[in-house]
C-alpha positions in Angstrom: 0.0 0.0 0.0 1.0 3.6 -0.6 2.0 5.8 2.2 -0.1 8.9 2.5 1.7 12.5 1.9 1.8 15.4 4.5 0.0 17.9 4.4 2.9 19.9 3.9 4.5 17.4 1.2 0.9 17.9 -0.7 1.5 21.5 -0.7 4.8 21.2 -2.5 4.0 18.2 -4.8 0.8 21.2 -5.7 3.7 23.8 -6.6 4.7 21.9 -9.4 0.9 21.2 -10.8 -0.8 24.1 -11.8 -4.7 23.9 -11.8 -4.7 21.5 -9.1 -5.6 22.1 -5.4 -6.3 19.8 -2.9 -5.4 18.4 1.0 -4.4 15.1 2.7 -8.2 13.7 1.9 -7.8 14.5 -2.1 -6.4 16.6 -5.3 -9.2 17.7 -7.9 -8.7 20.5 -10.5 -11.7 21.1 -13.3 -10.4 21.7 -16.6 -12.5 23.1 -19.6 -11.5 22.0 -23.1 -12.3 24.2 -26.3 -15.4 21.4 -27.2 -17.6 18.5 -25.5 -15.4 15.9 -27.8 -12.7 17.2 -26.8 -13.6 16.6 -23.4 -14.4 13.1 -24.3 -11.4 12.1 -25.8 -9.6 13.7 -22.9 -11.5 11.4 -20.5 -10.5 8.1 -23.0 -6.8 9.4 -22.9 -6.8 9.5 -18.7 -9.0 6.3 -18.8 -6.2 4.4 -20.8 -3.2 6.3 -18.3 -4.9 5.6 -15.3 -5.4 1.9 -16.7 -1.8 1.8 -17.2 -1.0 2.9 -13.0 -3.7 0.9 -12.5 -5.1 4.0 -10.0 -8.2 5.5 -11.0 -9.7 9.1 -10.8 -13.0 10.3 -9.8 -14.6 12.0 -13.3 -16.9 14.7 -13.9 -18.2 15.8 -16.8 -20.0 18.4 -17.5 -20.5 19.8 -21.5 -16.5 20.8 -22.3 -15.8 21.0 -18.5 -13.8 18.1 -16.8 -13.2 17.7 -13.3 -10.8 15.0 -11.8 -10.6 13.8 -8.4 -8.0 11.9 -7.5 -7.2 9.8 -3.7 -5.9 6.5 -2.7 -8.4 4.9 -1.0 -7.0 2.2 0.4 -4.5 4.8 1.8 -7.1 6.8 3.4 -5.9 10.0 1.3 -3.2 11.2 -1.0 -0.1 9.4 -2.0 2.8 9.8 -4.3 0.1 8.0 -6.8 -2.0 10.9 -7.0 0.5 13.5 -7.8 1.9 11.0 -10.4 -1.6 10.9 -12.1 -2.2 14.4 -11.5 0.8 15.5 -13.6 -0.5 12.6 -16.2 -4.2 14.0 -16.5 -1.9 17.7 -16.9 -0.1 16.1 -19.6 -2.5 14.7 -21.1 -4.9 18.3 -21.3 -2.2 20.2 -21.8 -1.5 18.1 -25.4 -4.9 18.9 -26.2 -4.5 22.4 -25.6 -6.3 22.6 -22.5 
C-alpha cells in the first residue's frame, strides 16, 4: 500500500501542478476544453493512463468542462500515486491544448 503524503508534502507536490488544489483527503482540478469531444477524448486518454497505474480518478463531466478527483483509497488519502496521475491528466490536457 501507498504511504499517504503530509500535508505539507501535498503543498509542495501542488507547486509543481498548476490547476490543481487539494489536501491530505484528495487533489481535484476542473479543466475546460475548447469542445464537448474534446472533453471526451480527454476522459478516454486518462482512462487508458490511469489503466496503465492501475489508480483510477474520480470524473466529472459536464459539457467541455472536466473535473478529476484523485485519492488513494486504500490509503485513506493522497499518496505519491495521486500526484503522479495528476501531472499525467496535466499532460495529457495540456497536449490537447487545454
Amino acid at each position: 500500500m501507498s504511504t499517504r503524503l503530509s500535508a505539507e508534502e501535498i503543498q509542495q507536490r501542488l507547486a509543481d501542478l498548476p490547476g490543481w488544489s487539494g489536501d491530505p483527503q484528495g487533489l481535484n482540478r476542473t479543466i475546460e476544453f475548447s469542445d464537448f469531444p474534446t472533453a471526451i477524448r480527454a476522459v478516454v486518454l486518462v482512462a487508458e493512463a490511469a489503466e496503465q497505474m492501475d489508480h483510477h480518478p474520480d470524473i466529472d463531466i459536464r459539457w467541455r468542462r472536466v473535473t478529476f478527483a484523485v485519492s488513494t483509497h486504500s490509503a485513506g488519502g493522497v499518496t505519491g500515486l495521486d500526484t503522479d496521475l495528476a501531472d499525467r491528466i496535466s499532460t495529457i490536457a495540456a497536449s490537447l491544448s487545454a
